[in-house]
N, C-alpha and C positions, 0 to 999 in steps of 0.2 A: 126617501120621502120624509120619513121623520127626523133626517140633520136638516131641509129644507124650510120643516115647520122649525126648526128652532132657528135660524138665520137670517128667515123670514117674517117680515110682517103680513097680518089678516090681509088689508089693502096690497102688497106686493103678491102674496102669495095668488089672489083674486085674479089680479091682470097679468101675472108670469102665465098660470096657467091656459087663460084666454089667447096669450102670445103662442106658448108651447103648442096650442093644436094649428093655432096657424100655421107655426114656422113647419110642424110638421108634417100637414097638409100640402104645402108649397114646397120641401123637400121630397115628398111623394111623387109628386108631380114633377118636379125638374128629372128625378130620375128613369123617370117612366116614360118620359116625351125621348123618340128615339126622334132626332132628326133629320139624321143621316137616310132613311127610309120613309122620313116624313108622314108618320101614322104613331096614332097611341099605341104602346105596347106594353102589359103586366107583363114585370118577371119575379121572380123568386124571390124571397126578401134574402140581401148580402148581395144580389146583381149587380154589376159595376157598371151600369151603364147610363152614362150620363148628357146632358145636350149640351151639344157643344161649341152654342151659341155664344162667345166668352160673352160679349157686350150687354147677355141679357143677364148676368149676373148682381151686377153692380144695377142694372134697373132694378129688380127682384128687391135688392137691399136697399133702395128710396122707398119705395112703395111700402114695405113692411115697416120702412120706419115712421111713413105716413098714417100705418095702419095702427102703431104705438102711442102717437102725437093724438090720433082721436080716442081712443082709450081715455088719454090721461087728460084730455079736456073735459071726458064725458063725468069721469070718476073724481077727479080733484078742481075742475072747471080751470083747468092753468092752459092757458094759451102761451103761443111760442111765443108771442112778443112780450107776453109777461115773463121771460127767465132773463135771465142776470147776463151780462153780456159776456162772462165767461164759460156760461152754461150753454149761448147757442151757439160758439167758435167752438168748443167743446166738438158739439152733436152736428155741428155742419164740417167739419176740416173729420171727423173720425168717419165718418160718411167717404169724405172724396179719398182722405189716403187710402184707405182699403180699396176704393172706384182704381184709384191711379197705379196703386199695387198691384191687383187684377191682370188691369190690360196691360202692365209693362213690364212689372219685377216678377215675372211666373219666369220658371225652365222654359217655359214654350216659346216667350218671345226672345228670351236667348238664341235657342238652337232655329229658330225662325229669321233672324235679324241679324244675330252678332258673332255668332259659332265662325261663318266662314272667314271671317277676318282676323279670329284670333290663331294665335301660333300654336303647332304643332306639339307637347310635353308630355311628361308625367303624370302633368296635373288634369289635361284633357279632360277624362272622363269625371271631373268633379268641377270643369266650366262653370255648368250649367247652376249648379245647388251653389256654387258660390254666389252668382248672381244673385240667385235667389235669396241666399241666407243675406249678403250686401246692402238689396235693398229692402228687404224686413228691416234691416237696423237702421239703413240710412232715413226709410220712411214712418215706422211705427217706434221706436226710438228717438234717432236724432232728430227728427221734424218738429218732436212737442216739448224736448229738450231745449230746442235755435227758441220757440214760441217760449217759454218758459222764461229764458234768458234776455231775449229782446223786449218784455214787457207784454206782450200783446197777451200775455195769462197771467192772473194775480198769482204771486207766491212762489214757489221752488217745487223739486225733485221730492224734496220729505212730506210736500203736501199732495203731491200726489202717487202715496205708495213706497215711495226709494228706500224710505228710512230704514236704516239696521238697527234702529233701538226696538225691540221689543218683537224683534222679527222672527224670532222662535218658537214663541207663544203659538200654543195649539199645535206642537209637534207631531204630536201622538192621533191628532184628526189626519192631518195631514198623512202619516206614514201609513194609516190603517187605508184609508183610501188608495191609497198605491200600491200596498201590500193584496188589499183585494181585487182592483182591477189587475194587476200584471198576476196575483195567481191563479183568477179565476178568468176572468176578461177574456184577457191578450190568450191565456192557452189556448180556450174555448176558438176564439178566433184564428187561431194559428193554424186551425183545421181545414179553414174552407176556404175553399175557391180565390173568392173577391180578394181575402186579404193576402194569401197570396201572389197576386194578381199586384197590389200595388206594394207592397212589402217586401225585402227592405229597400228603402228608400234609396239606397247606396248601391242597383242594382245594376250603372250605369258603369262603374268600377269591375263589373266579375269577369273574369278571364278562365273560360272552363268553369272549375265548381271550385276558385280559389279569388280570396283578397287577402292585398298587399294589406300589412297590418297596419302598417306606418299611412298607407291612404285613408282608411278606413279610423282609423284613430285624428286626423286631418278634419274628413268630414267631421266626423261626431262633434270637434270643436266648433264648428260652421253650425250644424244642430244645435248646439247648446246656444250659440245668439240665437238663432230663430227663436226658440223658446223664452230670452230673456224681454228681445224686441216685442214677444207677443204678449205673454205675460204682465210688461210693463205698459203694454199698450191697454188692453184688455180690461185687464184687475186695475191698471193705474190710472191711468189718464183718461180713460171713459169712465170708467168706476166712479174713483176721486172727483175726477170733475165735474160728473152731473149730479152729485149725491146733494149740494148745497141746496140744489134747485128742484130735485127730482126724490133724494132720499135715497131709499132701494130700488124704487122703481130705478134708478140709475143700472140695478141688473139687468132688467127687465131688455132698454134700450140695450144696453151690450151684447146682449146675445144673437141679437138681430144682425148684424155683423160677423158675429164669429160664427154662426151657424152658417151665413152661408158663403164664410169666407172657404168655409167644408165641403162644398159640392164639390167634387171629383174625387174625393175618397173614397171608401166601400160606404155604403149606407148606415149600416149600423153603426158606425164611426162619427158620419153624421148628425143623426138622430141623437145621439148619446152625448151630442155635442149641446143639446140645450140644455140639460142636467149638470154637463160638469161646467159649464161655464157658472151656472147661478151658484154653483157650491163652489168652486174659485173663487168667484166674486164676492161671494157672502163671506167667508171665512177672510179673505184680507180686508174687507172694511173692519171685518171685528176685531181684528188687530193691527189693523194701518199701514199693511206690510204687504208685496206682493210677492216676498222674495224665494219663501216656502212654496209657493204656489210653482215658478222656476224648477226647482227641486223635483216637486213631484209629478211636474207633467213630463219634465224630463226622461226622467225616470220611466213612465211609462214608455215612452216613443222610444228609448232605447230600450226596452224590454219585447217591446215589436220589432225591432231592426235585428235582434238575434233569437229571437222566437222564429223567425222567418227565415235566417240564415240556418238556422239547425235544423228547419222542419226540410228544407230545399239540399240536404248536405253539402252547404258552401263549408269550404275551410280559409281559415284565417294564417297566413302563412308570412 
């Protein structure tokens, strides 16, 4: 809370926090609505159980950003037709890729769609997360990359985030944050249920209680785009690009996105996801970089992908 007051402005801090019980109220509620059985159900907090309504997702994420849009009318009087026209290509194209991501670049419409018609290999059991990892970068990556370069956004890569000048800066925030979630976090988690349950990701790979190292080293490289596509998505190109018109509130709007681009994870995963997004966000505007940010979320997700392996006694062979 207190790296947030320092990241933070009074007016940001004001409307995150307004935002944060929202998103976490409607996170509550997506996890709690069983649909499958068609009745409200409380479970345990860490329950994995989610609706699994995909279509209603991407509504959830209009509406919440509608619910951002009157905040910041109410608070700074800016109407959508007052931002700049690279501020609402920005906030309407980061809206639908995440919409278009959803319903198409998940594992689910892979193994739903396209699994039967691909060939039988090796590589089989990592189809799926390729896909996935392909179009994270082809859509949250290369899409604002094509806009970037065809003119349709003022400026380049270094104005939104890219830059390796000065991209070190704030090492030490950065490594203490990863240092405390993957020692305290990720262990704590590595105990229960849910994260189990979805952890490690590379689950689709095990044969017996053994992965192929060489597979498993494969993925990870798939991993590390996802994180760079998100990253550069996230901290850069939402960031970056509404900060002209919005400032931090430019946080504010991203997390509306990234939280619940998070439903189907364990909850606590979720939830935690409104924090480290603002503290991502925050730290790469103040130093213009989103590259640390790569780094450390990295880091954590592969510190869950073998917290998970070790707790389950998978061997790496």
């Amino acid at each position: 809370m207190l790296l947030l007051r320092r990241l933070l402005d009074r007016e940001t801090l004001a409307v995150s926090s307004a935002m944060a019980l929202v998103l976490a109220g409607t996170t509550l509620g997506w996890y709690a609505l069983d649909l499958h059985h068609a009745k409200w159900v409380l479970h345990p907090f860490g329950e994995r159980l989610v609706f699994r309504g995909t279509w209603l997702q991407p509504l959830v994420m209009f509406v919440l950003a509608g619910v951002f849009f009157v905040q910041v009318r109410v608070v700074r009087g800016l109407r959508w037709r007052d931002m700049s026209r690279d501020g609402r290509v920005v906030a309407g194209s980061s809206l639908l890729i995440i919409a278009v991501l959803w319903w198409f670049g998940r594992g689910g419409f892979y193994s739903r769609h396209l699994h039967a018609h691909m060939p039988s290999s090796d590589f089989s059991p990592l189809y799926s997360f390729f896909y996935f990892s392909l179009s994270c970068v082809v859509l949250r990556l290369g899409l604002p990359l094509v806009m970037m370069r065809l003119g349709v956004l003022k400026g380049g890569p270094r104005d939104y985030g890219f830059r390796l000048k000065g991209a070190s800066q704030l090492w030490w925030v950065y490594l203490a944050l990863a240092l405390v979630v993957c020692g305290v976090v990720v262990v704590y988690a590595s105990n229960q249920p849910a994260f189990l349950a979805k952890y490690p990701l590379c689950r689709a790979m095990i044969t017996g209680d053994r992965i192929l190292l060489w597979l498993f080293l494969l993925y990870q490289l798939a991993h590390w785009m996802v994180f760079v596509s998100g990253e550069s998505f996230w901290r850069g190109y939402i960031a970056f690009g509404l900060e002209k018109d919005l400032g931090k509130l430019a946080l504010v709007f991203m997390i509306i996105p990234y939280v619940t681009a998070h439903f189907g994870k364990p909850l606590p995963e979720t939830l935690g996801a409104i924090a480290t997004g603002l503290v991502l966000g925050g730290l790469a505007l103040k130093h213009r970089s989103f590259w640390l940010g790569v780094a450390a979320h990295y880091s954590v997700a592969l510190t869950m992908d073998i917290s998970a392996i070790l707790r389950q006694g998978i061997r790496l062979i």
